[in-house]
N, C-alpha and C positions, 0 to 999 in steps of 0.2 A: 338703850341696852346694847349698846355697840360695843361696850368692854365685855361682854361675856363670851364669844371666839376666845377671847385671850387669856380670861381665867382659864376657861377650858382646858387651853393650849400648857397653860402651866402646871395645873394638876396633872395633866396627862405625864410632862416630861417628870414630875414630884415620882410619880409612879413607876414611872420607867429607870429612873435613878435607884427610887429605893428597890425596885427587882433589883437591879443588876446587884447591886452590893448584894443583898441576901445571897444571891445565886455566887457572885462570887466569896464569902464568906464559908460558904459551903461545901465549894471545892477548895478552899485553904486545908478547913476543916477536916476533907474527905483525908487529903492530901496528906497533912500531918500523923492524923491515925494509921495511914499506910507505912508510914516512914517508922511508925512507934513501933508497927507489929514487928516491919523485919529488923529495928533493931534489937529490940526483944527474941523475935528466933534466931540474930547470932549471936547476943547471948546465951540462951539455952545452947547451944549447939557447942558455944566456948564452953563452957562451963561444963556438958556431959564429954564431950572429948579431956578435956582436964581430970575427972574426975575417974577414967578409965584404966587401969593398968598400963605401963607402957610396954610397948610392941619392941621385942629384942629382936634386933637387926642380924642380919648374918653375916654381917664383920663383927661382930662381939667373939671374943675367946672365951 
């Protein structure tokens, strides 16, 4: 039984491999729906300044 250190040793890294990916898949994940919200509120944000009366300047005659 002298090959069993080594299985050991492989399942161990199998493990540590597949964490990392999850974890990093995660913070893609997180990452992306950050990026979605704020382009989503400067949409909104375009969109209700567009949809406001414009502000008459006081160079206007």
């Amino acid at each position: 039984m002298t090959h069993l250190p080594y299985v050991m040793a492989a399942y161990a890294v199998f493990v540590l491999v597949l964490g990392s990916d999850a974890i990093g898949s995660w913070l893609r994940l997180r990452w992306a729906r950050r990026l979605a919200a704020r382009r989503q509120q400067r949409q909104q944000a375009r969109a209700a300044a567009g949809s406001a009366p414009p502000v008459a300047s006081e160079l206007t005659r």
